[in-house]
Every structure is written in structure tokens, then in C-alpha cells.
C-alpha positions in Angstrom: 0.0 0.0 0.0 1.5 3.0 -0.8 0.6 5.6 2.4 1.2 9.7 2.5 2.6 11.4 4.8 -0.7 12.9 7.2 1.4 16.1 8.7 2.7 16.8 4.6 1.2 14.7 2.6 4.0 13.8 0.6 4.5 10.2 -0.4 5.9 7.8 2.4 8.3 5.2 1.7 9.3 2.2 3.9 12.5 2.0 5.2 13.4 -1.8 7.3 10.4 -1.2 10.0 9.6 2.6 9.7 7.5 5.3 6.9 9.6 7.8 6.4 9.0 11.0 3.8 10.8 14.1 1.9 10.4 16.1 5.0 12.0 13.7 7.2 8.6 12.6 9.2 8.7 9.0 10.4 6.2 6.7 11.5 7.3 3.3 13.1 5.5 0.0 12.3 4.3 -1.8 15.1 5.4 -5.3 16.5 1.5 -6.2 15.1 2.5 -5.0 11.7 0.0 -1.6 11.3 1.6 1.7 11.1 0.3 4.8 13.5 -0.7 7.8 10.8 -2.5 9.4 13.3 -0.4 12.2 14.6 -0.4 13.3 18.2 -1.6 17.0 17.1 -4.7 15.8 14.9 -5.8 13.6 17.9 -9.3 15.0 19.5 -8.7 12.9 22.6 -5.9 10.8 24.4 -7.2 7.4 22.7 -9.8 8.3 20.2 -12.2 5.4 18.9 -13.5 2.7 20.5 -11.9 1.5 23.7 -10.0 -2.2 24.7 -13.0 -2.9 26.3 -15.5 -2.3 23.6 -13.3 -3.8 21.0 -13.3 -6.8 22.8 -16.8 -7.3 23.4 -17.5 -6.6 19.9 -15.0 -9.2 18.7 -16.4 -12.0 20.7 -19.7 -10.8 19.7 -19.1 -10.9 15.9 -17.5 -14.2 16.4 -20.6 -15.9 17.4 -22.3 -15.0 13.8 -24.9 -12.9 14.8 -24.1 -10.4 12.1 -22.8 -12.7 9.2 -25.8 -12.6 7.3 -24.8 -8.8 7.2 -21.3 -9.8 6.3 -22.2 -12.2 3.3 -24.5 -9.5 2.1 -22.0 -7.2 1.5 -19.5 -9.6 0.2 -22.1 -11.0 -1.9 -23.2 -7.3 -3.3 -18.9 -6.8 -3.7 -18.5 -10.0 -5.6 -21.5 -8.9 -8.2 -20.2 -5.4 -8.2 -16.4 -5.3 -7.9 -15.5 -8.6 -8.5 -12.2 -7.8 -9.9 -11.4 -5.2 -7.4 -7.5 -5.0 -6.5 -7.5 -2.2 -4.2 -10.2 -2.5 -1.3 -10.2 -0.4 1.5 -12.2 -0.8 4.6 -12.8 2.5 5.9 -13.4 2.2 10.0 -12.3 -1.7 10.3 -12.8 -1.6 13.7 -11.1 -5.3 14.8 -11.2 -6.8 11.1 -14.4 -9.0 11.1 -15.7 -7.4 7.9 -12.4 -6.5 6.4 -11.4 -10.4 6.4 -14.2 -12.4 5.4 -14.4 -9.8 2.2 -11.0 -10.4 1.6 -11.6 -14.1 1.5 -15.0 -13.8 -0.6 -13.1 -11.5 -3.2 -10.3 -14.0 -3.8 -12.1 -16.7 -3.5 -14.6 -15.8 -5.9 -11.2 -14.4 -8.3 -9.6 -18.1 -7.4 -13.0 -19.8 -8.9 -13.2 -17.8 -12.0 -9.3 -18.3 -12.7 -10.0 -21.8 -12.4 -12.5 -22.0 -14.8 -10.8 -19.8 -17.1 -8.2 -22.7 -17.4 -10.7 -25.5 -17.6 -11.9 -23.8 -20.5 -8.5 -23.6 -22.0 -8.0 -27.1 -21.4 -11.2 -28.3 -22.9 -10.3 -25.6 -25.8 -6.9 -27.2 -26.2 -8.5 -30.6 -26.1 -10.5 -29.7 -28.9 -7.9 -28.4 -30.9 -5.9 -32.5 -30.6 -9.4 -33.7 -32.1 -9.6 -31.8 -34.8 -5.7 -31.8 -35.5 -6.3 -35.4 -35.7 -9.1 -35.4 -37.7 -8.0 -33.0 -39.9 -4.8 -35.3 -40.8 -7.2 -38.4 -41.7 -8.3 -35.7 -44.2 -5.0 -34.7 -45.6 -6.1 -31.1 -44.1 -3.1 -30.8 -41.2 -2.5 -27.2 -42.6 -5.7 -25.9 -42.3 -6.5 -27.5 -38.6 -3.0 -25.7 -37.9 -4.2 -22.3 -39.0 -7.7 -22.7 -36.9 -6.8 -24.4 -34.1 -6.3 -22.5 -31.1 -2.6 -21.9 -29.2 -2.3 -24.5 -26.7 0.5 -22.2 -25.7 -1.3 -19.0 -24.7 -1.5 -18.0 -21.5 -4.9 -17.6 -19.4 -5.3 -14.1 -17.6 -4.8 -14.8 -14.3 -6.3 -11.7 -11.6 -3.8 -11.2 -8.7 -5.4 -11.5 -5.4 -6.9 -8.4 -4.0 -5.0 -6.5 -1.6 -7.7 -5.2 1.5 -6.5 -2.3 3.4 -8.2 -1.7 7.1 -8.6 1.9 8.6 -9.6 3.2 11.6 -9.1 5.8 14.1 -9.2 3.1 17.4 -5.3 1.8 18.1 -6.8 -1.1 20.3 -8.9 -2.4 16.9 -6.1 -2.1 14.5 -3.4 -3.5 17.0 -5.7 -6.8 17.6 -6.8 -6.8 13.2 -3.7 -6.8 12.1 -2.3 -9.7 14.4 -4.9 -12.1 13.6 -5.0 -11.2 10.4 -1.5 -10.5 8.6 -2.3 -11.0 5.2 -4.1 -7.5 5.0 -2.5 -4.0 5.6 -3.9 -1.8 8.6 -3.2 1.8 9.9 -4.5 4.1 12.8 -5.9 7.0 10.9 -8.6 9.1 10.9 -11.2 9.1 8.1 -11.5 12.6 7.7 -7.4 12.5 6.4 -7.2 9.2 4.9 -3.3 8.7 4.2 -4.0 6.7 1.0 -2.5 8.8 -2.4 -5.3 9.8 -4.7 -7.6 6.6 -6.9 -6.1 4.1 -4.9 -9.3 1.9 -4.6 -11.6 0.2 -6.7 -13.9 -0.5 -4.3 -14.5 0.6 -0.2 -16.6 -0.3 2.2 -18.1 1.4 5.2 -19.7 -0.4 7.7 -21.8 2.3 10.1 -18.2 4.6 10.1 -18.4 8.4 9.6 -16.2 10.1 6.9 -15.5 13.1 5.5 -16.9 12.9 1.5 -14.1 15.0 -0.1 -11.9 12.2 1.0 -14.2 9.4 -0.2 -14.0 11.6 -3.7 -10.2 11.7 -3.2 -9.6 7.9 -2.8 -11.5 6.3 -4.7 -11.1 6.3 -8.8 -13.5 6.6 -11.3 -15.6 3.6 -11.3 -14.8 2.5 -8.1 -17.7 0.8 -5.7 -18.4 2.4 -2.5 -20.6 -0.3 -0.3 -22.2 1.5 2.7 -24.1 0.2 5.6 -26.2 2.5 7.8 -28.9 2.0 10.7 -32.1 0.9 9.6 -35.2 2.8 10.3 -36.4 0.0 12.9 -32.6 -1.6 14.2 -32.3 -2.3 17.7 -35.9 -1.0 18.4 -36.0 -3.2 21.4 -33.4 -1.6 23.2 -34.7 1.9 22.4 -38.0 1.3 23.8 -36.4 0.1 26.9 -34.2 3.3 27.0 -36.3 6.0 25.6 -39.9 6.9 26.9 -40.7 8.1 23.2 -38.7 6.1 21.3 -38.1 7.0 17.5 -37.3 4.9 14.2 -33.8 6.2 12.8 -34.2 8.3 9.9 -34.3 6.9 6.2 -30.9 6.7 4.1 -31.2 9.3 1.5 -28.9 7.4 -1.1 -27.1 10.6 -1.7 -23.1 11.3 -2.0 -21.8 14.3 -3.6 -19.5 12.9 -6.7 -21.4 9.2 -6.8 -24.6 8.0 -8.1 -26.5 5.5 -6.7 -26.5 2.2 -8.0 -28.5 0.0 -5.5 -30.3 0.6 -2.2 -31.9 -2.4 -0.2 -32.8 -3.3 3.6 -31.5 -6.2 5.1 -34.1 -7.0 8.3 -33.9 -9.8 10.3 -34.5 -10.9 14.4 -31.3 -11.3 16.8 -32.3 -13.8 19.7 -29.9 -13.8 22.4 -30.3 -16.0 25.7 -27.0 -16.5 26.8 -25.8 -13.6 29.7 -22.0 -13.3 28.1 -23.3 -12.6 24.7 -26.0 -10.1 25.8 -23.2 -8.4 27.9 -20.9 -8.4 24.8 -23.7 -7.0 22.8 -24.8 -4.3 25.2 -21.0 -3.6 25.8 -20.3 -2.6 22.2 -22.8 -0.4 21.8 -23.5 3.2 23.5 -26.5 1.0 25.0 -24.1 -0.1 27.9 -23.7 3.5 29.3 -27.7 4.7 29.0 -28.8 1.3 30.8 -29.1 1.0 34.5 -27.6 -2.1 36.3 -31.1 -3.3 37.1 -31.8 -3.0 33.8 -29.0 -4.5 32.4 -29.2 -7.6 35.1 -33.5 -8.0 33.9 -32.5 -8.3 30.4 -29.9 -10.9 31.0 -32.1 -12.9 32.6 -34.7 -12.6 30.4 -33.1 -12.9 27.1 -32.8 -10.4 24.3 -34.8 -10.3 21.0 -34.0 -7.5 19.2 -34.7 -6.1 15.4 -32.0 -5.8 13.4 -32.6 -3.5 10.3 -29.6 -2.8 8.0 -29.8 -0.1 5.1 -27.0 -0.7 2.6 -26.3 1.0 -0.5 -23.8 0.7 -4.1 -22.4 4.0 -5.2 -20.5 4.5 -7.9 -17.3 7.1 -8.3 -18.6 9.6 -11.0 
């Protein structure tokens, strides 16, 4: 991945362990792999992002599967869409749930197709031996040579996709890129991606904010942007718990300056929860955890949780 500098914005180039650029800026790679391009200046609080504890609640959550059918969704959506993406960024990765099983659906998928692509030449090139041979019982080798086709050529072969995982929380990216080292990851913020300009044919954004000059920025023309908001009805439960007056959240407009809209659909289905660690994990990664009482929180682990979830996702396409 080829990163810029986010105090100059010049290019970075890696040196042994550490990014280094014109203006003699450094960034160190951590033991984990990930590289900190969040400077100390541009930070709005000591550890911005979600905490140790949060990230670790959501991981264990997400590794149950209670949000995969989101997952294949939008690897499904990026497979029709962007199936022969090479750059793919994952803009607030948060501990690399997403970022990884897209990475896997996208070269799987590229594995598949380059598999069949040489089946094909196979059967083409078993073909040709046929008709070679029957074209010598006709005394026609010359013209079974001109027509037949080169069992010599080569089959284009995509490279595997390269998946690059942002986000603003150190605790996230430290744990994402040690479990997963065959993707790239940086601490950075969104609003000042340190990506070079149209360095991704397709993105992702899973709930994150960001700033759309930089989405404009990033991405090149024709790239996929997959984005995944809050659904008018998700986690309605748990709001009428909380709120006296509780509201749906508001409808996705389908609207980003510099992309058009290619496909908009809801994704709704019921999360049932009964065991107490997993409705502690799923209260604890959410801002749910700090608006419930402990009585509250104690009566809902006992009883169980079943809870809407409601997922508006949307394809834009780079103008």
C-alpha cells in the first residue's frame, strides 16, 4: 500500500520497520505490523475510537455469527459489483471481522473464475488435438494448424486483491492486524485518509463516519463504494427500553456528492440472544451499555434479548 505522509502529505516510503517522507517525518511499524498515521496534534482525545473494552466485546460478539448474514451481504453485493477489485479499503475496520471475510469472498470468488478460465482452455486445447487429428485423416493438417487454437497461450490470471483496514481506534487495529497479517492496517482518521489519490476500486463502510471529499479523493473513477447504515427499525428493542418516546432512525437518503446510486436495499432480520455473556458483549459494544441502569441490564440478562435488526445498505459508484 502506498501511504502519505498525514502532517505533509508527501509520499511515504518504507524503510526496514519505519515510513519515512521528503520532509523527514517518520512513522514506526508496530510489532503487530499496522503503522500509527495518526499524529499526536490531529488527535481529539488521548485514545480516540472505541476502547480495549468495547473492541473486545465486539469481537467476541461478531464471532458468534450474529451479524454474518450482514457480512455475506455485503460480500455478496462486492463480488457482483467489484468482483475484480485490487484495491479494497475498509474505511473504520474496527477489529477486522468485515475486512477479512471480504477479503476471502473476493479471492475466493477471483480463485474460482481463474480456475474455470483454465478448464476452458483445457477443454479448448483438447478440442484443438481432435480436430488436429481429424483433420490429418483428411489430408487437411495445414488448415487444422491455422484454426486451431494456441495451446500455448496463457490464461489471464487476476492477482489477489490487496484489502486495506482503517480506523481511528489503536486497540482495533493492534488486535486486526495480528490475527489477520495478510491485510494491511493503519491508525488514521477518516477525515485525512493517508491513502495517495484513486487508490481503490472499491471501499466499504460499515456504520463509520467520513468526511466525502476524501471518499471523492480515494477512490477512482468507477470504483464501488458499499455502505451500511442503521435501519429505520434496528435495535428497536433496546430503544424502547431506554427511551420513553422512542423514534425509528431516519431513512438513508442514497445521496453522496460525486457518486450515483446504483443500488439501495434493507436487510431486516431478528437477533435472539439467551445466553448472559453474549447479551453483555452485545450491550457492551454499543453506547447501549452506558444509557442502561444495572437493574436494567441484570432483567435483560435474565430474560433474554430479542431485538430487530434492520440494515440499510447502498452501491455508489465514483462519477
Amino acid at each position: 500500500m502506498q501511504y502519505i505522509c498525514p502532517i505533509c502529505q508527501t509520499e511515504l516510503s518504507l524503510h526496514q520497520k519505519s515510513w519515512h517522507c521528503q520532509n523527514r517525518h517518520q512513522f514506526d511499524c508496530a510489532k503487530e505490523g499496522y503503522v500509527n498515521l495518526l499524529p499526536v496534534q490531529k488527535k481529539n482525545s488521548k485514545d480516540p475510537g472505541d476502547n480495549k473494552e468495547m473492541m473486545l466485546a465486539r469481537r467476541e460478539f461478531l464471532n458468534q455469527g450474529y451479524y454474518e448474514k450482514l457480512s455475506d451481504k455485503v460480500n455478496q453485493l462486492a463480488v457482483n459489483y467489484a468482483a475484480n477489485a485490487q484495491c479494497v479499503l475498509d474505511i473504520g475496520c474496527g477489529e477486522g471481522y468485515y475486512s477479512n471475510r471480504l477479503h476471502s469472498a473476493l479471492n475466493d470468488n477471483s480463485a474460482l473464475n481463474d480456475n474455470s478460465a483454465l478448464n476452458d482452455n483445457s477443454a479448448l486445447n483438447d478440442n484443438s488435438a481432435l480436430n488436429d487429428n481429424s483433420a490429418l485423416n483428411e489430408n487437411s493438417t495445414l488448415n487444422a494448424s491455422n484454426n486451431a487454437p494456441d495451446p500455448t497461450a496463457e490464461v489471464n490470471v487476476e492477482q489477489p486483491c490487496h484489502l486495506q483496514g482503517l480506523d481511528i481506534s489503536k486497540s482495533a487495529i493492534r488486535y486486526a492486524s495480528k490475527r489477520y497479517p495478510q491485510m494491511d492496517f493503519c491508525v488514521a482518521s477518516a477525515y485525512e485518509m493517508p491513502f495517495s489519490a484513486s487508490a481503490f476500486d472499491l471501499a466499504i463502510r460499515i456504520y463509520a463516519p467520513s468526511k466525502v471529499e476524501e471518499l471523492q479523493r480515494v477512490l477512482k473513477k468507477g470504483a464501488i463504494l458499499i455502505t451500511v447504515a442503521p435501519g429505520p427499525m434496528h435495535h428497536f428493542a433496546m430503544k424502547k427500553i431506554i427511551y420513553s418516546e422512542p423514534k425509528p432512525h431516519d431513512e438513508s437518503k442514497a445521496q453522496i456528492e460525486g457518486f450515483s446510486c446504483l443500488h439501495q436495499e434493507r436487510l431486516q432480520y431478528q437477533l435472539e440472544l439467551s445466553k448472559a455473556v453474549d447479551i453483555e458483549n452485545f450491550l457492551n459494544m454499543t453506547p447501549y451499555a452506558w444509557k442502561l441502569t444495572a437493574e436494567q441490564k441484570a432483567e435483560i440478562s435474565n430474560q433474554g434479548l430479542s431485538c430487530e435488526l434492520d440494515f440499510s445498505i447502498e452501491i455508489h459508484i465514483r462519477n
